[in-house]
Biopython code that builds the backbone (N, CA, C, O; Angstrom):
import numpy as np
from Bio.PDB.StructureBuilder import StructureBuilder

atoms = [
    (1, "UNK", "N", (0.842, -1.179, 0.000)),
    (1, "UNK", "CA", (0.000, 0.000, 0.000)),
    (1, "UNK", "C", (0.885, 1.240, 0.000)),
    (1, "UNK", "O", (1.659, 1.505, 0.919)),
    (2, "UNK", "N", (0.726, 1.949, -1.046)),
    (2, "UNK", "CA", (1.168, 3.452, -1.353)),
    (2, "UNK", "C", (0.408, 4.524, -0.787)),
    (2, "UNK", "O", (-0.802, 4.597, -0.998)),
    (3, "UNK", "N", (0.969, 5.293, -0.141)),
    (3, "UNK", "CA", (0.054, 7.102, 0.063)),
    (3, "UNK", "C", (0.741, 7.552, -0.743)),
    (3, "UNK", "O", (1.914, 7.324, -1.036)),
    (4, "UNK", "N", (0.081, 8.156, -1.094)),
    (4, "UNK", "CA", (0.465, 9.207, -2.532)),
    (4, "UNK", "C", (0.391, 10.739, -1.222)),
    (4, "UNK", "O", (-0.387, 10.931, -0.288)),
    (5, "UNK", "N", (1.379, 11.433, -1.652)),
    (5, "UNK", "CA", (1.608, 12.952, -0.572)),
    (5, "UNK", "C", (0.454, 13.910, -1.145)),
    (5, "UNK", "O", (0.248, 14.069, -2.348)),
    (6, "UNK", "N", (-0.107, 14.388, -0.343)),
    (6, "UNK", "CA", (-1.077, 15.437, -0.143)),
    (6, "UNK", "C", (-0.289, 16.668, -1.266)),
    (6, "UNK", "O", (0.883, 16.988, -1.462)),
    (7, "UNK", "N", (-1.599, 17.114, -1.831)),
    (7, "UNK", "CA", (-1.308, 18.238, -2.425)),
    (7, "UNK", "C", (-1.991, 19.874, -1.855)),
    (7, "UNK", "O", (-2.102, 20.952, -2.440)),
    (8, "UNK", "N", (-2.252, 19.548, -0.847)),
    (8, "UNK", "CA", (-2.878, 20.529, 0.057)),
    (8, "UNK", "C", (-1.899, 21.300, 0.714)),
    (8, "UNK", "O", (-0.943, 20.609, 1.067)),
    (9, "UNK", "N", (-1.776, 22.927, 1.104)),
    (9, "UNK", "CA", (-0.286, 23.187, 1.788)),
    (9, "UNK", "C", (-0.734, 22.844, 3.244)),
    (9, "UNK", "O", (-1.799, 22.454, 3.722)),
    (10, "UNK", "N", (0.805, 23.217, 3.894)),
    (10, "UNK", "CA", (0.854, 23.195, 4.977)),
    (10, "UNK", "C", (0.335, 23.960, 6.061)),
    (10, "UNK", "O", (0.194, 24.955, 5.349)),
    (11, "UNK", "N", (-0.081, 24.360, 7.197)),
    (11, "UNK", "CA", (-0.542, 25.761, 7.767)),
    (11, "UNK", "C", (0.216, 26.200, 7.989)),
    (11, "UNK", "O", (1.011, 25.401, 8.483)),
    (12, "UNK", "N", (0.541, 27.031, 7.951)),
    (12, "UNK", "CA", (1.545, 28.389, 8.127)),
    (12, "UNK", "C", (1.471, 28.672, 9.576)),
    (12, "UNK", "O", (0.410, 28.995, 10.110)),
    (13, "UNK", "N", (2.441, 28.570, 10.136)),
    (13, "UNK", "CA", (2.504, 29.013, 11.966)),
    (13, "UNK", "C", (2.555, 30.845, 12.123)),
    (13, "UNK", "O", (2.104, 31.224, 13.204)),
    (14, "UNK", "N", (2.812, 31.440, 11.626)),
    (14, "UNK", "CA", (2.423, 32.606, 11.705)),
    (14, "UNK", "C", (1.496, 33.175, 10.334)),
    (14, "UNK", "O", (1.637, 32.755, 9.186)),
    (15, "UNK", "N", (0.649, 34.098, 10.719)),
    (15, "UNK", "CA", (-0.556, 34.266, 9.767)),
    (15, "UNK", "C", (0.022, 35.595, 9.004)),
    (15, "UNK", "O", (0.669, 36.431, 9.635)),
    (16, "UNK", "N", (-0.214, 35.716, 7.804)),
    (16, "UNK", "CA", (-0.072, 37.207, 6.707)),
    (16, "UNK", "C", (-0.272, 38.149, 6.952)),
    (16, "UNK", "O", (0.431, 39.138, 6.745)),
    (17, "UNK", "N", (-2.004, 38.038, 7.817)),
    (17, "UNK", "CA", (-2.867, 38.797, 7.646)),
    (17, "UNK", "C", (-2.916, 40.035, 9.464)),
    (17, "UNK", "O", (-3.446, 39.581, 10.479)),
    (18, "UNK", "N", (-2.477, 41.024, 9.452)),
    (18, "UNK", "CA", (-2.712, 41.832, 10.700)),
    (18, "UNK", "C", (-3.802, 41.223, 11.709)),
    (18, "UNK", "O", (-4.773, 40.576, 11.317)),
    (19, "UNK", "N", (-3.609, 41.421, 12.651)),
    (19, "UNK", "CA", (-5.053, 41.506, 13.653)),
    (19, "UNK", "C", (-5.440, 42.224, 13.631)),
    (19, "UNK", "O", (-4.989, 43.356, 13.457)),
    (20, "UNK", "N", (-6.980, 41.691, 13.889)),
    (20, "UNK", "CA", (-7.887, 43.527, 13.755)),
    (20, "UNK", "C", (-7.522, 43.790, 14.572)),
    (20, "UNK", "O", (-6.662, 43.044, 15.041)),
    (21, "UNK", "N", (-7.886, 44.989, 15.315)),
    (21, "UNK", "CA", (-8.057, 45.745, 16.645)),
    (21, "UNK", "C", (-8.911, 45.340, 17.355)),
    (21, "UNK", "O", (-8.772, 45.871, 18.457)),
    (22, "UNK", "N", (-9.612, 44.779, 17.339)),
    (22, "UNK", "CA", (-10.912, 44.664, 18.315)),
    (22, "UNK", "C", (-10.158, 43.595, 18.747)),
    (22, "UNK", "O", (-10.767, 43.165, 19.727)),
    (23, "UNK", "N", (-8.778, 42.657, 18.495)),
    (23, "UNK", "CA", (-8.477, 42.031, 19.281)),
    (23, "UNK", "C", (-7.726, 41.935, 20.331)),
    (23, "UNK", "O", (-7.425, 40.999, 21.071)),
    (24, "UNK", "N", (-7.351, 43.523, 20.275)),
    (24, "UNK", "CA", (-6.523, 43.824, 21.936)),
    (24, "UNK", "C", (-7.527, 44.745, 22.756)),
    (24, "UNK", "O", (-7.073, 45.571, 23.547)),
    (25, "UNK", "N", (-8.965, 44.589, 22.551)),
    (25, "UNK", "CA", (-9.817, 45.578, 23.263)),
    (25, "UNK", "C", (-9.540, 44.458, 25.023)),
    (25, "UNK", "O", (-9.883, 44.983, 26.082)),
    (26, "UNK", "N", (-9.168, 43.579, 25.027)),
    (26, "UNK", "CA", (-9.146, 43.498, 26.412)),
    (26, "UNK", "C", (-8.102, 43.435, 27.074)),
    (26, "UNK", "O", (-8.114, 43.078, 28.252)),
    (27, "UNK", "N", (-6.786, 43.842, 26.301)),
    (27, "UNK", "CA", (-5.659, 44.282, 27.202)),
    (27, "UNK", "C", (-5.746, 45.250, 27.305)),
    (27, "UNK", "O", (-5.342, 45.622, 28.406)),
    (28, "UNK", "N", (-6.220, 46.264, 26.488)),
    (28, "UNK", "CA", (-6.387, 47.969, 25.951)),
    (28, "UNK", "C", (-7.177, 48.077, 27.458)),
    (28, "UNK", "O", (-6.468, 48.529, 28.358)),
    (29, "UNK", "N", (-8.612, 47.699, 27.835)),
    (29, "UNK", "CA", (-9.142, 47.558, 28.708)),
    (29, "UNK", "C", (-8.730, 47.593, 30.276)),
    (29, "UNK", "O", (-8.945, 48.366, 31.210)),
    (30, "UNK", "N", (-7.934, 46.202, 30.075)),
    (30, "UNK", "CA", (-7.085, 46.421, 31.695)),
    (30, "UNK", "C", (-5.913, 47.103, 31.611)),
    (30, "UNK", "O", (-5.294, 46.948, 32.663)),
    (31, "UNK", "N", (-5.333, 47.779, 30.847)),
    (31, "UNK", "CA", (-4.095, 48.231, 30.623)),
    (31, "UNK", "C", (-5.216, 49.788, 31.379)),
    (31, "UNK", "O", (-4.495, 50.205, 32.286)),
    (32, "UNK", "N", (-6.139, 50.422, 31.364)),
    (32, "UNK", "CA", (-7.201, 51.744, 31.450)),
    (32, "UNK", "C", (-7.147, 51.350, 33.024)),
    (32, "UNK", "O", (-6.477, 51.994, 33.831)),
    (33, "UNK", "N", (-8.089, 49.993, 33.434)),
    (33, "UNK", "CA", (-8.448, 49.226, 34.453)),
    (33, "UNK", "C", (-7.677, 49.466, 35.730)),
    (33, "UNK", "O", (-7.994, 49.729, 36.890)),
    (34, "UNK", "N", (-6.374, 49.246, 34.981)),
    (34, "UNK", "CA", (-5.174, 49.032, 36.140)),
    (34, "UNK", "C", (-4.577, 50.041, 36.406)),
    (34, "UNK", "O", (-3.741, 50.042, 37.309)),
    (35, "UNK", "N", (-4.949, 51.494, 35.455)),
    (35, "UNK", "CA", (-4.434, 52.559, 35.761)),
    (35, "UNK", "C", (-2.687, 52.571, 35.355)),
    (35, "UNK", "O", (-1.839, 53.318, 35.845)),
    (36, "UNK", "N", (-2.490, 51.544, 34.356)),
    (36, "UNK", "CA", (-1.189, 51.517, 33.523)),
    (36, "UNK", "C", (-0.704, 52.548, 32.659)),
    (36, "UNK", "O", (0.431, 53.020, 32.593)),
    (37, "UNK", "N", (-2.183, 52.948, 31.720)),
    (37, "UNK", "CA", (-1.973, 54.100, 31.116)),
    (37, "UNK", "C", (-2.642, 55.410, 31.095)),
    (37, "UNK", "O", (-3.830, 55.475, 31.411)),
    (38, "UNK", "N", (-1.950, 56.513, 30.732)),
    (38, "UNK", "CA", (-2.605, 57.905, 31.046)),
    (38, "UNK", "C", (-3.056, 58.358, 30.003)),
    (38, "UNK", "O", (-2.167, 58.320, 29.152)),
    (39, "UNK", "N", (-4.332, 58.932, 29.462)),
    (39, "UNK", "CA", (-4.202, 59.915, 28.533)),
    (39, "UNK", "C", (-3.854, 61.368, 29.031)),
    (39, "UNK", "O", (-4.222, 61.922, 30.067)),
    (40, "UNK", "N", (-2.948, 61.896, 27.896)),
    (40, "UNK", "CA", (-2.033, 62.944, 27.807)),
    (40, "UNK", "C", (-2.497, 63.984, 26.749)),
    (40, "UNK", "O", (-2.203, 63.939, 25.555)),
    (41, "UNK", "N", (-3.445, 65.147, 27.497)),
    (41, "UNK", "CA", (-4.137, 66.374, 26.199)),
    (41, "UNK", "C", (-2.728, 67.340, 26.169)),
    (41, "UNK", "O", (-1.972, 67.761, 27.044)),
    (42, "UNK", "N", (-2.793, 67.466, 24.611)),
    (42, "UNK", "CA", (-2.264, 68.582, 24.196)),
    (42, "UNK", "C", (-2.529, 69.836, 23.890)),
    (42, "UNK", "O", (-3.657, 70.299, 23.723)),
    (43, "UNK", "N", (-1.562, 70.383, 23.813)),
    (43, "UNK", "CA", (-2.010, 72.078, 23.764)),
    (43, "UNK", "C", (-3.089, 72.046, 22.083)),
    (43, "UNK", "O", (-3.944, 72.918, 21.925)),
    (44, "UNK", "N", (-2.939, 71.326, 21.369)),
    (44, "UNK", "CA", (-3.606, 71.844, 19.913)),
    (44, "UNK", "C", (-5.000, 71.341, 20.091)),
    (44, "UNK", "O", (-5.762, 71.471, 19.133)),
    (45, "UNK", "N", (-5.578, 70.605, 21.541)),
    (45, "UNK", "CA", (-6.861, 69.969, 21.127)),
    (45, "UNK", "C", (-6.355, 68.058, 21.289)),
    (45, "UNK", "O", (-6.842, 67.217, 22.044)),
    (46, "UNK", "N", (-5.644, 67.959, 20.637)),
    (46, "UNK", "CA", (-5.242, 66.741, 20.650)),
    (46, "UNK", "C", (-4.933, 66.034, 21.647)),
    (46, "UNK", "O", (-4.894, 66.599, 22.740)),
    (47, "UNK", "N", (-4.574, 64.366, 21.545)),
    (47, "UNK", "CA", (-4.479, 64.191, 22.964)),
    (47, "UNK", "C", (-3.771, 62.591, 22.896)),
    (47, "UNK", "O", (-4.507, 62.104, 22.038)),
    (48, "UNK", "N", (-3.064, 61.780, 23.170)),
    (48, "UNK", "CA", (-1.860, 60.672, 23.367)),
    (48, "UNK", "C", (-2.330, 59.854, 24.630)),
    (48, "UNK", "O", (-3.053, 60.110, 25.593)),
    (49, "UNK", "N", (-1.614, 58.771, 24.212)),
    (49, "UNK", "CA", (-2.072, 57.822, 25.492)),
    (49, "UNK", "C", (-0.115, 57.246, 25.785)),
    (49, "UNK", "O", (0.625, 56.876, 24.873)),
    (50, "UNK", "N", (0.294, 57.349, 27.333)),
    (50, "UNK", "CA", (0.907, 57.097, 27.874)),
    (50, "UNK", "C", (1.575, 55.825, 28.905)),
    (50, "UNK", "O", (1.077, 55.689, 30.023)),
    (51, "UNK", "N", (2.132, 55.380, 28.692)),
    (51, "UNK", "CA", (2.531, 54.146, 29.764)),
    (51, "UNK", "C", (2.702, 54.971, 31.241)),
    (51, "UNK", "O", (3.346, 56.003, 31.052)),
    (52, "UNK", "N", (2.386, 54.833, 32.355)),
    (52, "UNK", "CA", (2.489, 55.169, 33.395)),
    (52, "UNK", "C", (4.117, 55.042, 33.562)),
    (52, "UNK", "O", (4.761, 54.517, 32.654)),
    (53, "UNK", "N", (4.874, 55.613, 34.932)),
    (53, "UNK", "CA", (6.586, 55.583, 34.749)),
    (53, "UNK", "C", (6.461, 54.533, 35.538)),
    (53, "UNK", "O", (7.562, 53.983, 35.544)),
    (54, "UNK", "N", (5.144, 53.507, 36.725)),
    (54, "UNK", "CA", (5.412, 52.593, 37.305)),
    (54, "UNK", "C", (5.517, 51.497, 35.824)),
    (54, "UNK", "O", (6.541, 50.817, 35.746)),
    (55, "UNK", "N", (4.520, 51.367, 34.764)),
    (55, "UNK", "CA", (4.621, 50.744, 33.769)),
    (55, "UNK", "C", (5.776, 50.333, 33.357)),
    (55, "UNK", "O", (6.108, 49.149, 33.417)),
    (56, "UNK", "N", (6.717, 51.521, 32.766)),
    (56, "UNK", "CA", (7.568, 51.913, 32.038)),
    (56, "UNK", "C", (8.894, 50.916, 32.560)),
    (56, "UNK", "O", (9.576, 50.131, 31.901)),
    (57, "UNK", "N", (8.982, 51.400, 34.463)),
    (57, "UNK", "CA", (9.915, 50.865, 34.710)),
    (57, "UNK", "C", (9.726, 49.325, 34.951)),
    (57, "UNK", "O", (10.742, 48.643, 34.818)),
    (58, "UNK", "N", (8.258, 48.525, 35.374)),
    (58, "UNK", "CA", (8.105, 47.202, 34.889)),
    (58, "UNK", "C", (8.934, 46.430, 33.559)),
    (58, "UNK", "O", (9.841, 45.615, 33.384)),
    (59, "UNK", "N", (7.973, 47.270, 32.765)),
    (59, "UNK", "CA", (8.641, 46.600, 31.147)),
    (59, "UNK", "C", (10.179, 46.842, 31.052)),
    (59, "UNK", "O", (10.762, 46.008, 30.360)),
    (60, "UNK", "N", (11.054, 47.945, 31.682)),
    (60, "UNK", "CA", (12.376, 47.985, 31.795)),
    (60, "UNK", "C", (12.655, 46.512, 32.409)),
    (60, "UNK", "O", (13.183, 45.544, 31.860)),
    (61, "UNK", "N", (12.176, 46.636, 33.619)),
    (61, "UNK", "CA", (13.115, 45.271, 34.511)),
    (61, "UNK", "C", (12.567, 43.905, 33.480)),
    (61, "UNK", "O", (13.388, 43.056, 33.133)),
    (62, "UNK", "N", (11.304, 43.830, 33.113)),
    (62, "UNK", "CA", (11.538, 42.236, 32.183)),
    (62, "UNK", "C", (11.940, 42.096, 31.093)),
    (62, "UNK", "O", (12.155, 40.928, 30.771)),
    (63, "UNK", "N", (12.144, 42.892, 30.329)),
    (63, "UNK", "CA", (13.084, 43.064, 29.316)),
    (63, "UNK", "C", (13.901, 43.913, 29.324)),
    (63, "UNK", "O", (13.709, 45.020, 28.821)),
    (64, "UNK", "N", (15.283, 43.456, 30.061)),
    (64, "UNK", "CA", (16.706, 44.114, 30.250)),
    (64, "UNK", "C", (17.090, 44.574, 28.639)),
    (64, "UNK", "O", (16.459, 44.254, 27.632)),
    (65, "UNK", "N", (18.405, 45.479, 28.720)),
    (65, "UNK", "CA", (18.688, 45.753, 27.423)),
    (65, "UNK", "C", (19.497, 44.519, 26.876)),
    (65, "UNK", "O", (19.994, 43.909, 27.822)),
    (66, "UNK", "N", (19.706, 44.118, 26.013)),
    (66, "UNK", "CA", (20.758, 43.407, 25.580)),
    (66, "UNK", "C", (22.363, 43.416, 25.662)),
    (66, "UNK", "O", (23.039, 44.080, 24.876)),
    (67, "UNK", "N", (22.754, 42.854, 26.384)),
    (67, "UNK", "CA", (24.271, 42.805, 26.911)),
    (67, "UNK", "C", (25.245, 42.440, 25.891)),
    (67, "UNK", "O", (24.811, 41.565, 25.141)),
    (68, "UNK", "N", (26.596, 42.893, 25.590)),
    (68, "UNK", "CA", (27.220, 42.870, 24.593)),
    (68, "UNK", "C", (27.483, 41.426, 23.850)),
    (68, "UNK", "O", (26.769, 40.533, 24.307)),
    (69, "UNK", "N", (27.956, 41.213, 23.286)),
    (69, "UNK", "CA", (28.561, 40.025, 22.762)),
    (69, "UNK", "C", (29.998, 39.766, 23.232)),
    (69, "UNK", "O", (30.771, 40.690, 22.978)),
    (70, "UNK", "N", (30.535, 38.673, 23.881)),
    (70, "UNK", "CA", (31.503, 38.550, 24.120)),
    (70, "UNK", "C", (32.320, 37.980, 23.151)),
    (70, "UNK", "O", (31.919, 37.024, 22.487)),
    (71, "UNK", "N", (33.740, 38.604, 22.955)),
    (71, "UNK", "CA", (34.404, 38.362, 21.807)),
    (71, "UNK", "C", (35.701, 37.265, 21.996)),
    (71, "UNK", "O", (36.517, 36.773, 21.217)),
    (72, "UNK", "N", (35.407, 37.143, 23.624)),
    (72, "UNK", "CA", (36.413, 35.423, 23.584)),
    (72, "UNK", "C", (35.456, 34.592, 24.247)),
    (72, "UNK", "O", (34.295, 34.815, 24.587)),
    (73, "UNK", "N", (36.227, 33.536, 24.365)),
    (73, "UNK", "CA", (35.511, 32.146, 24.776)),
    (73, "UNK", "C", (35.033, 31.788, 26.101)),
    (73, "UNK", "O", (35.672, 32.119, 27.099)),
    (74, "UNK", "N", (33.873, 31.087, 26.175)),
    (74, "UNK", "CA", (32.851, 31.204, 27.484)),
    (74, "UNK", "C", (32.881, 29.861, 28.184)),
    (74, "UNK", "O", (32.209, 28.881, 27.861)),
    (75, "UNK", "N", (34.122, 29.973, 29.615)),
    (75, "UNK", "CA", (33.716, 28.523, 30.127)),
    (75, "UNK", "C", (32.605, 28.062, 30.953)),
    (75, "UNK", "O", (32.254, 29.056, 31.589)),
    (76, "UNK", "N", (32.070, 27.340, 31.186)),
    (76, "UNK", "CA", (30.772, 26.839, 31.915)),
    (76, "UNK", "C", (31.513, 26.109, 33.488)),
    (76, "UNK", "O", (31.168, 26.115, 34.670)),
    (77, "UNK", "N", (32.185, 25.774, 33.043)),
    (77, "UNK", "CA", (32.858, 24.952, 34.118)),
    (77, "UNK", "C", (34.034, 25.204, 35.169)),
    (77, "UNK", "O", (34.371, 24.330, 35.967)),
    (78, "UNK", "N", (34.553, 26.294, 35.119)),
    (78, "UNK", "CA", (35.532, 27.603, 35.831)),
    (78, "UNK", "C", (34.713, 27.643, 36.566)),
    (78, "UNK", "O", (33.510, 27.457, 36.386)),
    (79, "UNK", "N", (35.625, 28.053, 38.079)),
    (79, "UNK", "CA", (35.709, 29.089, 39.258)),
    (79, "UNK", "C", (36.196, 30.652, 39.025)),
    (79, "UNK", "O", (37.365, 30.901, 38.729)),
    (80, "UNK", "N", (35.417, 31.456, 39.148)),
    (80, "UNK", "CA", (35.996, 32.344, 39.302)),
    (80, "UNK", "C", (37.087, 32.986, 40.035)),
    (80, "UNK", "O", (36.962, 33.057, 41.258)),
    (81, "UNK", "N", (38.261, 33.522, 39.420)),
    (81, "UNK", "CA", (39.588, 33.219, 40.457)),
    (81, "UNK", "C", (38.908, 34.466, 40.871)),
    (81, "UNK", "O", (37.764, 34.250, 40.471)),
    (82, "UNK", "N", (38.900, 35.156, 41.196)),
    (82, "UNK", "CA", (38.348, 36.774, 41.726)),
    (82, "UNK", "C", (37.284, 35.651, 42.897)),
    (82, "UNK", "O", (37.567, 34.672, 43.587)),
    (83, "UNK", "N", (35.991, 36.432, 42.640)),
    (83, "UNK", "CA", (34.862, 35.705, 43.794)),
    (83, "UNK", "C", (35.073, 34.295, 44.402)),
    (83, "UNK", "O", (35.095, 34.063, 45.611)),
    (84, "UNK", "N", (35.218, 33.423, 43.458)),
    (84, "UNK", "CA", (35.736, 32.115, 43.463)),
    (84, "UNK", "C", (34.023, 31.609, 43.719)),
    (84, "UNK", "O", (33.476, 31.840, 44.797)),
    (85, "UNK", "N", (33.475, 31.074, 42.858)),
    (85, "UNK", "CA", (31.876, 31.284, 42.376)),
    (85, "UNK", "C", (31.799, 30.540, 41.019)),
    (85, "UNK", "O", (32.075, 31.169, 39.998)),
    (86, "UNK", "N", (31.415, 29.144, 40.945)),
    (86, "UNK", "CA", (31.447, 28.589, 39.650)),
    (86, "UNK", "C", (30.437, 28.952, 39.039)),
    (86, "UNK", "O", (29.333, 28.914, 39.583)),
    (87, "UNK", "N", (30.616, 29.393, 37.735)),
    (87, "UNK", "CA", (29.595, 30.341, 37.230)),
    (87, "UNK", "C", (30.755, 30.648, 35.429)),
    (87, "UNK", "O", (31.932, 30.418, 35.150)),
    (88, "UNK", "N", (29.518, 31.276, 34.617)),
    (88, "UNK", "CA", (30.005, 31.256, 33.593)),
    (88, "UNK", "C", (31.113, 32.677, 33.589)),
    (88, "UNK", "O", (30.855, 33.788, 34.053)),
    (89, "UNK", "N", (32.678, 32.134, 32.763)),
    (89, "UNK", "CA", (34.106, 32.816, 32.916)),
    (89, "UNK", "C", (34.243, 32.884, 31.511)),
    (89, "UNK", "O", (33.656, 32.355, 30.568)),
    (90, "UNK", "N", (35.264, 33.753, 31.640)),
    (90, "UNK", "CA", (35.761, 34.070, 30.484)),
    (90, "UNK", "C", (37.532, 34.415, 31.126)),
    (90, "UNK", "O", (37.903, 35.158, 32.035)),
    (91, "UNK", "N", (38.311, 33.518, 30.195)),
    (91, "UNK", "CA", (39.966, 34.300, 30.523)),
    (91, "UNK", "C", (40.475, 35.179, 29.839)),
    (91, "UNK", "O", (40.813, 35.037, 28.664)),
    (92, "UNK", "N", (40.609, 36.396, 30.641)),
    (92, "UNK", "CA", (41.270, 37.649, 31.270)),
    (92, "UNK", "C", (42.474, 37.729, 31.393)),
    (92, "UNK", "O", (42.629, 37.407, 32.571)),
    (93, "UNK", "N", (43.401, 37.928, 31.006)),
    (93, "UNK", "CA", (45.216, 37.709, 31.522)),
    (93, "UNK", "C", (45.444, 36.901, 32.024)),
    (93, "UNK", "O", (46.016, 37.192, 33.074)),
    (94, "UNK", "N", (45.279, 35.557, 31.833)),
    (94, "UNK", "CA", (45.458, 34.352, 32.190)),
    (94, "UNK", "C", (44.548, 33.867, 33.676)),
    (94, "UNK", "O", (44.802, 33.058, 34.569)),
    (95, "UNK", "N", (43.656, 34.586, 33.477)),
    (95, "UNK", "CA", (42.876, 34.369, 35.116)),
    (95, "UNK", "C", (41.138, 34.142, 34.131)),
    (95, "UNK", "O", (40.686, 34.740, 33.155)),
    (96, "UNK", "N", (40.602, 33.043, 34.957)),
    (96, "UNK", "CA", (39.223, 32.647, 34.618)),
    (96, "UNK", "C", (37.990, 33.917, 35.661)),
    (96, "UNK", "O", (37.713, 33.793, 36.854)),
    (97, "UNK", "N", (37.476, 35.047, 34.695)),
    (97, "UNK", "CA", (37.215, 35.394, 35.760)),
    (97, "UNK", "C", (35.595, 35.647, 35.447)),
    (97, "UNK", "O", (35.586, 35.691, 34.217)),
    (98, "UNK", "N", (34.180, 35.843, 35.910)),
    (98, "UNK", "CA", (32.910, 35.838, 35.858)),
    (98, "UNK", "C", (32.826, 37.390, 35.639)),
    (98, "UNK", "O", (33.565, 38.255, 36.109)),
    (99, "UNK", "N", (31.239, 37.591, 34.423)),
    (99, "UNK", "CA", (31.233, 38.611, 34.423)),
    (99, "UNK", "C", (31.352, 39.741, 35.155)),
    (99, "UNK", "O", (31.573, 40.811, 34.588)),
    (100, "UNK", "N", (31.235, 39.664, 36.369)),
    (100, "UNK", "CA", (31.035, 40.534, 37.207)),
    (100, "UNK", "C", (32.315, 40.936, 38.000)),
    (100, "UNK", "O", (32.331, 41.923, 38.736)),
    (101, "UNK", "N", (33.242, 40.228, 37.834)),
    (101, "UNK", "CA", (34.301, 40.506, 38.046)),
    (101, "UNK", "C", (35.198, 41.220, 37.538)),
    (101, "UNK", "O", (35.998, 41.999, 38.056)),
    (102, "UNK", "N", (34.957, 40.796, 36.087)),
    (102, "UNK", "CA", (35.560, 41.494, 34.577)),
    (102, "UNK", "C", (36.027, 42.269, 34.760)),
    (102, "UNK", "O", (35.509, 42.630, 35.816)),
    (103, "UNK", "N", (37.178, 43.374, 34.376)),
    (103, "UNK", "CA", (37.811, 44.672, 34.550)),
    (103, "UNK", "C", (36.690, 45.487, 33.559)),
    (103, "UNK", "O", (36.399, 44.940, 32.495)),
    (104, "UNK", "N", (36.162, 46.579, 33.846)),
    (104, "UNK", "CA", (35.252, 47.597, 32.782)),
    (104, "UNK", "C", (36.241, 47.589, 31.673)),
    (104, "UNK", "O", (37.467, 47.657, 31.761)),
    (105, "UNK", "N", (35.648, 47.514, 30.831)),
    (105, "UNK", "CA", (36.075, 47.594, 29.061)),
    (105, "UNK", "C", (35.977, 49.406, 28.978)),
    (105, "UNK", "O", (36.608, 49.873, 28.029)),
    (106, "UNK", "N", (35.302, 50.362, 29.816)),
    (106, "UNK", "CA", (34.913, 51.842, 29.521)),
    (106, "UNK", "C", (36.098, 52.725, 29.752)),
    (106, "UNK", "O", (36.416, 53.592, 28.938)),
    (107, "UNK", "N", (36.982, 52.426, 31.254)),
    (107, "UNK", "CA", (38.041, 52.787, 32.009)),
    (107, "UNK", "C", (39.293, 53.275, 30.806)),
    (107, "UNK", "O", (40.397, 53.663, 31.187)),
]
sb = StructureBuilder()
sb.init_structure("model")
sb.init_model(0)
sb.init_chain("A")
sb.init_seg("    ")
for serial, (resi, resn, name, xyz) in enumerate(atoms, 1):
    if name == "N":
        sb.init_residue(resn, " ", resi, " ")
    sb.init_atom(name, np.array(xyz, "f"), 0.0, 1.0, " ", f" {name:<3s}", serial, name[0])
structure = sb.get_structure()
């Protein structure tokens, strides 16, 4: 017995097509609810909607900025000779040492 392969496509895991709007009316909602966001009138009549600065600094702390790329090699399995803290190292002038130890690259 043969199956012959489907000539039907596949579904596509992400869709083409935008979401309407009416489909964030219930974060839009508690985002009002929770007192997350402000509307903000302007001098012309006009008027903006705002993230609150408790908001602002939320979404700061869960999405940190992106930390550099390190341009040498990352051991998993080092002590840090500095703290002495097994934890991920990188060698430094011949010393295994954890980010936080690192000499500032800014100095």
């Amino acid at each position: 017995m043969q199956v012959e392969p489907s000539s039907e496509p596949m579904p596509r895991a992400v869709r083409d097509q935008a979401y309407p709007i009416e489909a964030f009316n219930p974060i839009l909602r508690s985002l009002i609810s929770w007192g997350l966001v402000e509307r903000v009138e302007m001098e012309n009549g006009s008027h903006h909607w705002e993230l609150t600065t408790a908001a602002q600094k939320r979404l700061d702390d869960l999405t940190p900025a992106r930390k550099r790329a390190s341009a040498t090699l990352a051991y998993l399995d080092h002590w840090c000779s500095s703290c002495r803290r097994q934890r991920l190292t990188h060698l430094v002038d011949g010393r295994y040492l954890c980010q936080a130890c690192e000499p500032s690259k800014d100095l």
